[in-house]
C-alpha positions in Angstrom: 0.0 0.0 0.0 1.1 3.1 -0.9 1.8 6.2 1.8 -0.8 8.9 2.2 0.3 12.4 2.5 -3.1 14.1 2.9 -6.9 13.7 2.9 -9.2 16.3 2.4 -13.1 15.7 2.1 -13.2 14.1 -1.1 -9.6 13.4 -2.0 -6.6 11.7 -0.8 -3.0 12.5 -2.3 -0.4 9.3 -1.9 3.3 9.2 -2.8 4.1 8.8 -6.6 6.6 5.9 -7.8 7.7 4.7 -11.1 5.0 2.4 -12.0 2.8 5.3 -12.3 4.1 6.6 -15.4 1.2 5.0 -17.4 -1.2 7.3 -15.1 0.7 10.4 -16.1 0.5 9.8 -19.5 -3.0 9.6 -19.5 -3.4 13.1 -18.0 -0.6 14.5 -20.3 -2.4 12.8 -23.7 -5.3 15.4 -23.4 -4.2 18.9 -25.2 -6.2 20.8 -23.2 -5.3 19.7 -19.8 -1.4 20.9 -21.7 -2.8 24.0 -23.3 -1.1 25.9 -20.3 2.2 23.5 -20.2 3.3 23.2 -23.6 0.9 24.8 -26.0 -1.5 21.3 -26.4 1.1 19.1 -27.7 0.6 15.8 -25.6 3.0 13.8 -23.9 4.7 11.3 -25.1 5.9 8.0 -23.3 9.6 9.3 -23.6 8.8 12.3 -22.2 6.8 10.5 -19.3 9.9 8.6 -18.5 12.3 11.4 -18.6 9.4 13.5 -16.2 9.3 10.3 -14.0 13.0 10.2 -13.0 13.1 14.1 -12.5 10.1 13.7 -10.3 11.8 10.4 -8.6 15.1 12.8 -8.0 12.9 15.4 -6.1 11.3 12.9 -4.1 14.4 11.2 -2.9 16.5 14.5 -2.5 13.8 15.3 -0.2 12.7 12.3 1.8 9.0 12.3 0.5 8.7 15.4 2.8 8.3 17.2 -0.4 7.6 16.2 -4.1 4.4 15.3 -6.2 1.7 13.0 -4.9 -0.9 11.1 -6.8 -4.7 12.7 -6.4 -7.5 10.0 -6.6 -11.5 10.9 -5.0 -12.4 9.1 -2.0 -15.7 8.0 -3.5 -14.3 6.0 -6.1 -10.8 5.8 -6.1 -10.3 7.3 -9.7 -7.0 9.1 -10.9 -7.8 13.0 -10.9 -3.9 14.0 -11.3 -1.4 15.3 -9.4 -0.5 18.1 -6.4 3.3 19.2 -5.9 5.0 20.7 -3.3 8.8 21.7 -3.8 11.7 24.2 -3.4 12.0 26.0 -6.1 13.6 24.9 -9.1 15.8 27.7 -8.9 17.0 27.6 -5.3 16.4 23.7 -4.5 18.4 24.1 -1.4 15.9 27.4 0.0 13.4 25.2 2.2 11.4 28.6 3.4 10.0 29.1 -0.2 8.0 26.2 -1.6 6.4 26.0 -4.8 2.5 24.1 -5.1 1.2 23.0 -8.4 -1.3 20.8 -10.0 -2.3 18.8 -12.7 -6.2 17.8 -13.3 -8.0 15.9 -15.9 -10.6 17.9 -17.3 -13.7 16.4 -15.6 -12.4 17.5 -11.8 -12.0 21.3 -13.4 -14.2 23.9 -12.2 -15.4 21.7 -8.9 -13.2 23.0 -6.2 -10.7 20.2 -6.1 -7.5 22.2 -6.8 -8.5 24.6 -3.9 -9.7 21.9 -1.4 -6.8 19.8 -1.9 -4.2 23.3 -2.2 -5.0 24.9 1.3 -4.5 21.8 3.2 -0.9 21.5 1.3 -0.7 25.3 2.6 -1.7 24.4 5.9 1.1 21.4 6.1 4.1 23.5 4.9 3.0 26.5 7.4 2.2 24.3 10.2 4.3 21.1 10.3 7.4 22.6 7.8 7.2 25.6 9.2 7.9 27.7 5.6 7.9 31.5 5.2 6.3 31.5 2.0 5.0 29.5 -0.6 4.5 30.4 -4.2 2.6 29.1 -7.8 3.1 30.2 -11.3 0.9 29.7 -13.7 0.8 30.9 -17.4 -1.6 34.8 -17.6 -4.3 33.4 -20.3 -4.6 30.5 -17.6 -7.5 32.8 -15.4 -8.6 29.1 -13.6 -5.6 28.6 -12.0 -5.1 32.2 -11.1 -8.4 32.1 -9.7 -7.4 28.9 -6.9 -4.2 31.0 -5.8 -6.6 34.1 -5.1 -9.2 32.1 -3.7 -5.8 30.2 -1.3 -5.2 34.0 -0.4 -1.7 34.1 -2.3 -1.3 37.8 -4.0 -0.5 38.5 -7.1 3.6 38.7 -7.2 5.0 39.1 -10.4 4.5 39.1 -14.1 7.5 37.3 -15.8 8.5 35.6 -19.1 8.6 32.0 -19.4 10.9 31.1 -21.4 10.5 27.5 -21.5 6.7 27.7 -22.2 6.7 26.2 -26.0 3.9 28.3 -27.4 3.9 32.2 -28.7 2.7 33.7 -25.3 5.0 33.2 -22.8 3.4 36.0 -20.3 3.5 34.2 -16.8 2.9 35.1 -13.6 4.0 34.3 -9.8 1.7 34.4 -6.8 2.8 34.0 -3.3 1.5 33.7 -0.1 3.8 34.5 3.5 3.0 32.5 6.9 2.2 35.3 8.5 -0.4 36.4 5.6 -1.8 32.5 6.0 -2.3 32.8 9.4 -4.2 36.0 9.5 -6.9 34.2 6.4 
């Protein structure tokens, strides 16, 4: 049996290992769910596997303290996608500023999932990890995912280029939430 690392009302998030690959390439075969991520181009299975071991070298590096989990509903155990939780890409050694992201399937969009499950991932890295801030990015046309980070309390931080975004508009932008904000939600 795998290990949990959260349940919410109607999901549970478990730890991530390299038999799931098949499960990630499912999410990443629908261009919409990558409209955001790489323009719509889909995964493929050799891009699964090279995501796999990055995600494996996170998870180890870290001691499954932080790292992407596996989101399935309670009610019927189906595959939604995936949460992370992780130092920043660019400072993997800074352990104050944490990153959270998602990926859904389509049909959990729009129902609250991505909030539900994203404060109590807030509420573990401010009150058991004890972080000073914790951030997300998210592409600008993507207005969904900039509405969870408002609705989390996270303010709007920066606007920035992504350079490795694939497509023609590489507008990002950075929200970020402090402990001290969180606490006073």
């Amino acid at each position: 049996m795998k290990k949990k690392f959260l349940e919410t009302d109607r999901v549970y998030l478990i730890e991530i290992t390299k038999d799931d690959a098949p499960l990630l390439l499912e999410l990443d075969s629908d261009p919409e769910v990558m409209k955001f991520l790489t323009d719509g181009k889909t995964s493929t299975a050799e891009d699964i596997k090279v995501t796999m071991e990055r995600i494996l070298k996170v998870i180890e590096k870290y001691q499954h303290k932080y790292g992407f989990w596996l989101a399935y509903t309670k009610e019927n155990h189906e595959f939604m996608g995936w949460f992370l939780f992780r130092p920043d890409k660019k400072q993997p050694d800074d352990l104050r500023n944490i990153e959270l992201g998602y990926r859904l399937k389509k049909k959990f969009w729009g129902l609250g999932y991505a909030t539900e499950v994203s404060k109590e991932i807030l509420a573990i890295g401010f009150r058991s990890y004890r972080v000073d801030s914790i951030f997300a990015i998210t592409m600008k046309a993507n207005q969904a995912s900039q509405n969870v980070m408002q609705k989390l309390g996270m303010k709007w931080e920066t606007d920035y280029t992504e350079e490795h975004f694939p497509g023609v508009d590489k507008s990002a932008v950075r929200y970020k939430i402090k402990r001290s904000e969180w606490e006073n939600i």
